[in-house]
C-alpha positions as CSV (number, residue, x, y, z in Angstrom):
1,X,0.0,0.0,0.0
2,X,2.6,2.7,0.7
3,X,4.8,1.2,-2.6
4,X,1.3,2.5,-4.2
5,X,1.4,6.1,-2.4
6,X,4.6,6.7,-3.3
7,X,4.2,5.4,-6.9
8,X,1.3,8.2,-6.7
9,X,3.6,10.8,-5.7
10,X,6.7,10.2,-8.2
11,X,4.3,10.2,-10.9
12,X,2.9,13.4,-9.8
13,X,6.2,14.9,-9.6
14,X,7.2,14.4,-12.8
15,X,4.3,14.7,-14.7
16,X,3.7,18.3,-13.3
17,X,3.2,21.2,-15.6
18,X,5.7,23.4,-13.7
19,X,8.2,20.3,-13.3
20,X,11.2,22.1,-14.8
21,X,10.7,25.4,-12.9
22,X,10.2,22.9,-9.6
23,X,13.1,21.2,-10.7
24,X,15.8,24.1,-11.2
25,X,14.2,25.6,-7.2
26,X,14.6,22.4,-5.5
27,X,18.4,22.4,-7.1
28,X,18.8,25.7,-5.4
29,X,17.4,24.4,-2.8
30,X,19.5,21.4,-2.5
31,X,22.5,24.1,-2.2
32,X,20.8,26.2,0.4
33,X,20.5,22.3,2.3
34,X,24.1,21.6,2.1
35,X,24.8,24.9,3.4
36,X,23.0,25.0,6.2
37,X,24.1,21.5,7.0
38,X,27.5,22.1,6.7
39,X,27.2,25.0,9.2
40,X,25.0,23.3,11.8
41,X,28.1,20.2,11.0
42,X,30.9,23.2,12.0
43,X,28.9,24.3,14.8
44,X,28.2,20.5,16.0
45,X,31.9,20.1,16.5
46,X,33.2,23.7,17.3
47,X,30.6,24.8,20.1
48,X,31.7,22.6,23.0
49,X,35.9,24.1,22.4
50,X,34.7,27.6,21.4
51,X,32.4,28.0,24.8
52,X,35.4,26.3,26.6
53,X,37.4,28.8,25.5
54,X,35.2,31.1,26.6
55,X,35.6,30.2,30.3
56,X,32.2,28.8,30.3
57,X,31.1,24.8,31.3
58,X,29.7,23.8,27.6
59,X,27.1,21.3,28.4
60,X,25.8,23.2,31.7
61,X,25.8,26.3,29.0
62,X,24.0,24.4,26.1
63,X,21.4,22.7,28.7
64,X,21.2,26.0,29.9
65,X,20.1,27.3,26.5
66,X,18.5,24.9,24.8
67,X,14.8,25.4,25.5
68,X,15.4,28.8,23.4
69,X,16.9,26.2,20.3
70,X,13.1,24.2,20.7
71,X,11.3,27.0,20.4
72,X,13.0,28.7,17.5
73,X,13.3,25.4,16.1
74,X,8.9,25.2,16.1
75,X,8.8,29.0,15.0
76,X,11.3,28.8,12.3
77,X,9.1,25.4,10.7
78,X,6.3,27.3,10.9
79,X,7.8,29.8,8.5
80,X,9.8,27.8,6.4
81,X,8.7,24.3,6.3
82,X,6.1,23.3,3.7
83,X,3.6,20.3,5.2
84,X,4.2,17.4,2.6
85,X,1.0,16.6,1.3
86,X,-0.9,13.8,-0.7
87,X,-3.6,15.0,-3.1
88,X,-6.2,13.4,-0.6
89,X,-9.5,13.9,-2.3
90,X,-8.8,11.4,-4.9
91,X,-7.2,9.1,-2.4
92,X,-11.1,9.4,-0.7
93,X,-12.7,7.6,-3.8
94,X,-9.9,4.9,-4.0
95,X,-10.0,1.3,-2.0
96,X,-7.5,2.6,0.5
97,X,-8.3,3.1,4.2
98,X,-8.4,6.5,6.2
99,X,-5.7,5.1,8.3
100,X,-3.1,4.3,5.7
101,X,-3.5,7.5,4.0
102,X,-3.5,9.9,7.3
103,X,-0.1,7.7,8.2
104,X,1.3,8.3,4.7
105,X,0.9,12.0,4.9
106,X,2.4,12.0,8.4
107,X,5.6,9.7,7.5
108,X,6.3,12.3,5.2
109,X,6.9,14.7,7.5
110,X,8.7,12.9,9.8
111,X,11.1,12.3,7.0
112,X,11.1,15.9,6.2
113,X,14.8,17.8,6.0
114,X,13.8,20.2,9.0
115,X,14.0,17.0,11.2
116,X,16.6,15.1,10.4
117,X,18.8,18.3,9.8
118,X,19.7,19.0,13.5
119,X,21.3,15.4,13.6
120,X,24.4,17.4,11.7
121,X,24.4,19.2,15.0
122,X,23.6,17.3,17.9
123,X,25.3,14.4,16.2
124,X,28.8,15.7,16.0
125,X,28.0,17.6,19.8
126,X,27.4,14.2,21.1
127,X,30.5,12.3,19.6
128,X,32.6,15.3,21.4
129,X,31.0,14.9,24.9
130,X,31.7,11.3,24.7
131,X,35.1,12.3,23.8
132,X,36.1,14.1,26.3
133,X,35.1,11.8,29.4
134,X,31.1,12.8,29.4
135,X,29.3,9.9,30.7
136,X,28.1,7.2,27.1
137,X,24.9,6.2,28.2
138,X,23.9,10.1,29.8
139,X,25.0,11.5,26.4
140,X,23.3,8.9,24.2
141,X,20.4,9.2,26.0
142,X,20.1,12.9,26.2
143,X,20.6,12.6,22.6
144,X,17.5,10.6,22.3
145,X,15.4,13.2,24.2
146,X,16.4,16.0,22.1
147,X,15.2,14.2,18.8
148,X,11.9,13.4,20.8
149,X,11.7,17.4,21.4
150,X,12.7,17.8,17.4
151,X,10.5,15.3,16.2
152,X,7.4,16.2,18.6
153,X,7.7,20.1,17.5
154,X,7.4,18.5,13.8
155,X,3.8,17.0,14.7
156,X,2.8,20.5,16.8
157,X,3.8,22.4,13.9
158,X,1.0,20.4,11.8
159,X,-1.1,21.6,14.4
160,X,-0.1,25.1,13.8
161,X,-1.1,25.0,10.1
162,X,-3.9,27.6,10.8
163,X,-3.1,29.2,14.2
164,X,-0.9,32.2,13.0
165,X,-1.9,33.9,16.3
166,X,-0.4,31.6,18.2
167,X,2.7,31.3,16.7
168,X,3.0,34.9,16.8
169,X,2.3,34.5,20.3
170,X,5.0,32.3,21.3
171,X,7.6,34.3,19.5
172,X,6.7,37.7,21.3
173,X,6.4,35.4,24.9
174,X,10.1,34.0,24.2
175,X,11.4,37.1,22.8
176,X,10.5,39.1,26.1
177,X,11.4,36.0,28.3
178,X,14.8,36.3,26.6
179,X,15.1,40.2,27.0
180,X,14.1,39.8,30.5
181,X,17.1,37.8,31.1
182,X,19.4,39.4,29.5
183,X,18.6,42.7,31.7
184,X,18.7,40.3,34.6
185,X,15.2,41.0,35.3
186,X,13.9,37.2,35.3
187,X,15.7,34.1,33.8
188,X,13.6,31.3,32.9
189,X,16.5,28.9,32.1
190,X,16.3,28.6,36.2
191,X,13.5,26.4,35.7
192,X,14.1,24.8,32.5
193,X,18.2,23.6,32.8
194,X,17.2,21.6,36.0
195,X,15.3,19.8,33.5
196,X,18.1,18.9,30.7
197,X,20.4,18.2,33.0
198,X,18.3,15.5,34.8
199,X,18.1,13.6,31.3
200,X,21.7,13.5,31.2
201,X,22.3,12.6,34.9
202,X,18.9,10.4,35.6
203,X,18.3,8.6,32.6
204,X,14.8,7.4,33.3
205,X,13.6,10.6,32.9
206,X,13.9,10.3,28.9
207,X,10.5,8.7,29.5
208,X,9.0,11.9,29.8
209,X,10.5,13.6,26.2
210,X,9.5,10.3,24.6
211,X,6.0,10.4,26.5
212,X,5.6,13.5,25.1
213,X,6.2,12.8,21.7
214,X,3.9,9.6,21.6
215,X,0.8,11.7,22.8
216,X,1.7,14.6,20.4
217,X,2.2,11.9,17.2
218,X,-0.7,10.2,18.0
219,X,-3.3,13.6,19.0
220,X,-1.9,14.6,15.2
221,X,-3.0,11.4,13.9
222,X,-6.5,11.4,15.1
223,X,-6.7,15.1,14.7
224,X,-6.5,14.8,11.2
225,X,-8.3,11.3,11.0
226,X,-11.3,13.0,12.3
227,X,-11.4,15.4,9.7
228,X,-10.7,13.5,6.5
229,X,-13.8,13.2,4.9
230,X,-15.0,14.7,1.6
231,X,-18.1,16.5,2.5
232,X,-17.3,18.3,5.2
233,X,-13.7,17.7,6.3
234,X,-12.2,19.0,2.9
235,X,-15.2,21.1,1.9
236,X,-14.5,24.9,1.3
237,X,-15.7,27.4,4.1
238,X,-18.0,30.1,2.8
239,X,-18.2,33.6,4.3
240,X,-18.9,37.0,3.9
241,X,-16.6,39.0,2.9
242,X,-16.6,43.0,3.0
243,X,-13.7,44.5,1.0
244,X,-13.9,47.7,2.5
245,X,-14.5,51.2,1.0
246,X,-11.4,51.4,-1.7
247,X,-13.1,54.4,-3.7
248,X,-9.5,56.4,-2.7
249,X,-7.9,53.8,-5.1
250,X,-9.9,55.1,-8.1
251,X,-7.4,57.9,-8.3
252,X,-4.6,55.3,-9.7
253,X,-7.0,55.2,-13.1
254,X,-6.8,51.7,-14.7
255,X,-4.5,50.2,-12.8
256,X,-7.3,50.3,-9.8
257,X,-9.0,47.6,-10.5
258,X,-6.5,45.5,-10.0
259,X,-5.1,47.0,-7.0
260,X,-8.2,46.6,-5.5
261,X,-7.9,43.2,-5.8
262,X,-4.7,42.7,-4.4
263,X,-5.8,44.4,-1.1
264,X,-8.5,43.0,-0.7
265,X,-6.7,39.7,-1.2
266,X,-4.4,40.5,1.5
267,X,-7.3,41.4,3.9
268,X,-9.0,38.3,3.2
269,X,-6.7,35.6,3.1
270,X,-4.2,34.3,5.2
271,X,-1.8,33.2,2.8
272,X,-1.4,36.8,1.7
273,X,-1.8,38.2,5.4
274,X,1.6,35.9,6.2
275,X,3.5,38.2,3.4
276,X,2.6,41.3,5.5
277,X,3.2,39.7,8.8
278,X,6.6,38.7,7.2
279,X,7.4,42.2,5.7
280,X,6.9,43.6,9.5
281,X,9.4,41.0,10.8
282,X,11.9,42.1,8.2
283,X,11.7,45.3,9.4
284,X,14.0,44.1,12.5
285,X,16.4,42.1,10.5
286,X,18.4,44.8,10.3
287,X,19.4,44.7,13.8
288,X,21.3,41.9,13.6
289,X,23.6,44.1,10.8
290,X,23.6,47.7,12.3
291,X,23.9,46.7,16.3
292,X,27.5,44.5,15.3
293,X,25.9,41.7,17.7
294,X,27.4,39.4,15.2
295,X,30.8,39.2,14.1
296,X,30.7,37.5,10.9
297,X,27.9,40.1,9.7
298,X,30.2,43.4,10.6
299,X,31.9,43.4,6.8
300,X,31.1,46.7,5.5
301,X,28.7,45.3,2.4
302,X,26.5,43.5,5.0
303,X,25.1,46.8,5.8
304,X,23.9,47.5,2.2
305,X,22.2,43.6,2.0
306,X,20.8,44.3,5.5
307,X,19.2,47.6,3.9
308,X,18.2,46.1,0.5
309,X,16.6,43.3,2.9
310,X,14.5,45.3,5.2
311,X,12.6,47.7,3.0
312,X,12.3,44.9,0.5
313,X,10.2,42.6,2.6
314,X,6.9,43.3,0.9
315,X,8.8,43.2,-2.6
316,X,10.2,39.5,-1.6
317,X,7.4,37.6,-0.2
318,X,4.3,39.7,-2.3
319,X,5.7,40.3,-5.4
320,X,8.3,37.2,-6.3
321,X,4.7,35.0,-6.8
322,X,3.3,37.6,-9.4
323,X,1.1,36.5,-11.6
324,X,0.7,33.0,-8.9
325,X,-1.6,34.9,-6.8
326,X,-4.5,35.5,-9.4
327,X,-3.7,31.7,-10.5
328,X,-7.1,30.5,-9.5
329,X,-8.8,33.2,-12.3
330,X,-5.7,33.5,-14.2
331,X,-6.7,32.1,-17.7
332,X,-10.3,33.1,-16.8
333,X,-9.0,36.7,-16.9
334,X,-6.6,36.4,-19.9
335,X,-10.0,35.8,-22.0
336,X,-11.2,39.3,-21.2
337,X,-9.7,42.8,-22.6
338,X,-6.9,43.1,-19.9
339,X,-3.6,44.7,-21.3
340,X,-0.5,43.2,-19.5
341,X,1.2,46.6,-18.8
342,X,-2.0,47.6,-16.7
343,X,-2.3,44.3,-15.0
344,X,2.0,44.1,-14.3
345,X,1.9,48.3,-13.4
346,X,-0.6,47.6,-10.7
347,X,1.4,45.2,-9.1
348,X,5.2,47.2,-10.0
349,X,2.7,50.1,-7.8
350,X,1.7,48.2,-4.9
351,X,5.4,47.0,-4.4
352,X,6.6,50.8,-4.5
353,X,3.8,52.0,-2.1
354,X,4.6,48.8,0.4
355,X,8.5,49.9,0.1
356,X,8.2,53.2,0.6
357,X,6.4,52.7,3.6
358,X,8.6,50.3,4.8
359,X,11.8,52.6,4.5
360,X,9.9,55.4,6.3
361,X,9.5,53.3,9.3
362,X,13.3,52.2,9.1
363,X,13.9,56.1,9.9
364,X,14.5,55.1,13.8
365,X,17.8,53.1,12.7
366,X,19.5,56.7,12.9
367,X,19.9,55.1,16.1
368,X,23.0,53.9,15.0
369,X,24.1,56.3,12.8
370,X,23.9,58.8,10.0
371,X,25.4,56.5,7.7
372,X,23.3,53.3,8.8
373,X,20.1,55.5,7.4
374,X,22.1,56.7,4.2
375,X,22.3,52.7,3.4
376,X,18.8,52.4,4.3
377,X,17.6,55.2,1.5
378,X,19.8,53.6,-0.6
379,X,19.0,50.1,-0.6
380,X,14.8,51.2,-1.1
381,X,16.0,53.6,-4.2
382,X,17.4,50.4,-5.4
383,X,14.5,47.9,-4.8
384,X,12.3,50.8,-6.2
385,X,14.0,50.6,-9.4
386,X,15.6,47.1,-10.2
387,X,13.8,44.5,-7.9
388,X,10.6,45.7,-8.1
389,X,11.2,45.0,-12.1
390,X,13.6,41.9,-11.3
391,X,10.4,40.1,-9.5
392,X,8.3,41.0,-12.0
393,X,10.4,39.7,-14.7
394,X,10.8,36.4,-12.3
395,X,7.2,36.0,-12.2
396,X,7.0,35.2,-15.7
397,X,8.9,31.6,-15.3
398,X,7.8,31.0,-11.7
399,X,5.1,29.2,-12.2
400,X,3.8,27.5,-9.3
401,X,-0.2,27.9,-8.6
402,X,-1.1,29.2,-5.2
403,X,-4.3,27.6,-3.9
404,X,-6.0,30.4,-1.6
405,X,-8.0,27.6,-0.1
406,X,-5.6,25.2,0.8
407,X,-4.6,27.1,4.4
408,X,-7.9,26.0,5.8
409,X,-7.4,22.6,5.2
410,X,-5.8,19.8,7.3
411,X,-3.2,18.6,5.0
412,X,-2.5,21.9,3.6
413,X,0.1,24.5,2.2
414,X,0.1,27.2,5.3
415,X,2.5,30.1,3.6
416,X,3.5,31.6,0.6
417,X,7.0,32.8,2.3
418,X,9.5,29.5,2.3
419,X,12.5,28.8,1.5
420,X,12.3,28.8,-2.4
421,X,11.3,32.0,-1.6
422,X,14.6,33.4,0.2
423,X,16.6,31.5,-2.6
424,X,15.1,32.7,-5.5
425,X,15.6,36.7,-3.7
426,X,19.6,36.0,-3.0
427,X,20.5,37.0,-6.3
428,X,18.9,40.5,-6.1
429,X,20.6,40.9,-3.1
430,X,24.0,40.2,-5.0
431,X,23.8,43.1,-7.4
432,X,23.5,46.2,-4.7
433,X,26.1,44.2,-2.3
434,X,28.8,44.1,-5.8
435,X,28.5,47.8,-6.2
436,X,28.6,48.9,-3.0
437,X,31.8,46.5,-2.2
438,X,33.0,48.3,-5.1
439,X,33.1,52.0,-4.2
440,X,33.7,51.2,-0.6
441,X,37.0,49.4,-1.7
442,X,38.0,52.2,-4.2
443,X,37.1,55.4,-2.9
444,X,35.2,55.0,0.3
445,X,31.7,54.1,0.8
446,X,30.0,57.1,-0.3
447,X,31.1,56.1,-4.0
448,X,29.1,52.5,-2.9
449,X,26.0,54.4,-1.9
450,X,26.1,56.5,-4.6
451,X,26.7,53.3,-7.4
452,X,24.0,51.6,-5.7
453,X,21.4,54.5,-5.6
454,X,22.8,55.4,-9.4
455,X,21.4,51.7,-10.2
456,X,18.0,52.8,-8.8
457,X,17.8,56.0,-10.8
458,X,18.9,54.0,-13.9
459,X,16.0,51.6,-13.3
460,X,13.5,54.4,-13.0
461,X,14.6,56.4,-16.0
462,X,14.6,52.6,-18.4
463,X,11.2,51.8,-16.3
464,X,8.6,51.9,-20.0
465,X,11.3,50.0,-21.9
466,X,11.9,47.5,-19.0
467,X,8.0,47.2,-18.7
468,X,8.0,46.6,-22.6
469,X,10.1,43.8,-22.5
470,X,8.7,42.7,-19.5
471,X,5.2,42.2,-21.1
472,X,7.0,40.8,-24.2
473,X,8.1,37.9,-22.1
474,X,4.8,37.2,-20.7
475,X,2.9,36.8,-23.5
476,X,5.3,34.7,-24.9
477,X,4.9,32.3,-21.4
478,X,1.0,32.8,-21.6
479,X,-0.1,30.2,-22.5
480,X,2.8,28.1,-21.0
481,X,1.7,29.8,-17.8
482,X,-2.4,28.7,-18.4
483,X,-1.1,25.2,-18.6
484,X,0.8,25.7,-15.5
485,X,-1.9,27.1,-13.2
486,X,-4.4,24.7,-14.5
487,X,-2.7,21.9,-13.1
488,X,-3.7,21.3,-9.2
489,X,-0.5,19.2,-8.4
């Protein structure tokens, strides 16, 4: 039977409409994998000598710590990890039982790269303690509880699918736990290291990680056996919807229309909520640049990619998945009298609107200095005038359907940010950095700031022939694109 499933899903794989624009991401993506792998490998091996170093005990310090590693561990998923699916409806009609199918879906997770990723960490960790005279069997089996914390936030985040708020949530509690103790005002890690200690020192008390991840496996499990049925369980929820009173657009002419759309899309759905909620969280990227918290991130073209980075959050989640948000009515609306320059301006317009805004309220990073907000002005004039065309142009190969719906179902997509989102943005990230680096290594940085913002102005001044050629491309990948979006897997 699950030989069957996953004949099901090669075969869908490869038969897909968008397979070679899937395939050349998930290449990408493979890079991104090996990177991260081989940093969580480095830091594996490395932590336990560097915090030694430091004058610090490393596995009091890491069991000290580690309840902050959970935690961003759930809230990172939430963002980044897609829920592997099966196309269940047709599975509904088929002589295979609820069970085997709801097991199926959940395997797949549980063989998902966000799990077995941390091994590259706590693997090499482990091998070290052992090494140098930790207790085996206290190391082996504190090993075991921390894949049972791994693997049980992997089932809790399947819970999260729809509960944005809670997630949010979460974040904001640890984020203020971890403030308070860093001003010594309260320290949480008082209550939880007693805890990850005891694992290491009282190994029966792994029973209660792997306790823990039995009841959350199996509540997922009949959570989501409950539910999967085909006239209610997957049925689409119907409400009423108020769009608001957008007469003020009308003053954007025949672009409006269209704009009106995409707001009231992003009041509506939660798919397109999750690109504002992720713009706002770019906003504080920046601190980890512009504060020098972190060594490695002081280099002086770090600053430019932190300031392309936090007025472009709108332009990077929003706008790389233009035309994929209108894919649901996409070749309904290329049978009516639309003109592509109208339809692409309205979206090039939102973007500008969304990044102006965002580089007004990175005004209070004067903080840190004059020349912090000087990169800041910069980096927008430069997503105002190449990115906002570079997405634009993206969008006319990227085509990957976005099912509005699918958030408010069990076995559902829950975010159009991911990670082939953040790959597919690094290379407009490389331009601004290549001509900054450039000026600050000649003349000083104010040639970089002023290469980069000459980019913008270029971009600006070329915007009717960009937009020309633009447009040129996606009628050429029209009908390509129809074929694309028509295809539900």
């Amino acid at each position: 039977m699950i030989k069957q499933f996953i004949s099901l899903e090669w075969k869908a794989f490869f038969r897909s409409a968008s397979f070679k624009t899937n395939l050349a991401l998930k290449i990408l993506m493979v890079f991104g994998a090996i990177s991260m792998i081989f940093s969580l490998g480095m830091m594996g091996l490395g932590l336990y000598f560097g915090l030694e170093k430091a004058g610090l005990e490393p596995f009091t310090t890491v069991n000290t710590f580690i309840i902050y590693y959970i935690i961003a561990d759930l809230i990172i998923r939430y963002v980044g990890q897609k829920m592997p699916v099966v196309n269940i409806q047709p599975l509904l009609l088929l002589p295979f039982t609820k069970k085997k199918i709801v097991t199926f879906a959940l395997g797949k997770t549980v063989l998902s790269f966000w799990n077995w990723m941390h091994a590259f960490f706590f693997v090499p960790f482990s091998i070290v303690l052992i090494a140098q005279g930790f207790d085996p069997l206290g190391v082996i089996v504190w090993h075991i509880a921390m894949f049972c914390f791994i693997y049980a936030n992997n089932f809790i985040n399947v819970f999260l699918n729809d509960k944005l708020w809670l997630v949010i949530g979460v974040g904001v509690l640890f984020s203020v736990l971890g403030y308070a103790q860093y001003q010594g005002f309260f320290d949480i890690t008082t209550y939880t290291y007693p805890f990850f200690q005891s694992i290491f020192e009282v190994k029966w008390t792994v029973i209660f990680p792997l306790i823990l991840l039995f009841v959350v496996a199996t509540v997922a499990f009949k959570y989501f056996l409950a539910r999967l049925y085909l006239d209610a369980g997957l049925a689409k929820k119907v409400n009423i919807a108020s769009g608001g009173d957008l007469r003020w657009v009308d003053r954007f002419g025949k672009q409006s229309t269209f704009i009106k759309n995409d707001i009231r899309l992003i009041m509506r759905n939660k798919r397109s909520k999750m690109t504002v909620f992720m713009s706002i969280l770019f906003l504080f990227y920046g601190l980890l640049f512009f504060t020098n918290s972190i060594e490695v991130y002081s280099g002086p073209f770090w600053k430019m990619f932190a300031a392309v980075f936090v007025t472009g959050g709108f332009l990077f989640s929003f706008g790389q998945f233009v035309p994929s948000w209108d894919s649901a009515y996409y070749p309904l609306m290329m049978t009516q009298n639309i003109k592509y320059k109208e339809y692409l301006q309205s979206k090039w317009l939102l973007m500008v609107v969304a990044t102006i805004i965002s580089a007004f309220l990175c005004i209070p990073y004067i903080y840190f200095g004059w020349d912090i907000l000087t990169a800041i002005l910069v980096g927008a004039i430069f997503n105002l005038g190449v990115n906002t065309h570079l997405v634009l142009l993206g969008g006319a190969y990227i085509k990957t359907p976005i099912d509005l719906q699918s958030a408010k179902k069990a076995f559902g997509d829950k975010s159009s940010f991911n990670l082939k989102t953040l790959l597919i943005s690094l290379p407009k990230m490389l331009g601004p950095m290549t001509l900054y680096a450039l000026g600050h290594f000649t003349l000083g940085p104010w040639l970089g700031y002023i290469l980069v913002a000459i980019a913008g102005l270029i971009g600006f001044a070329l915007r009717d022939t960009v937009f020309n050629r633009i447009i040129k491309i996606y009628k050429s990948e029209k009908y390509k694109t129809i074929a694309a979006y028509k295809t539900t897997k």
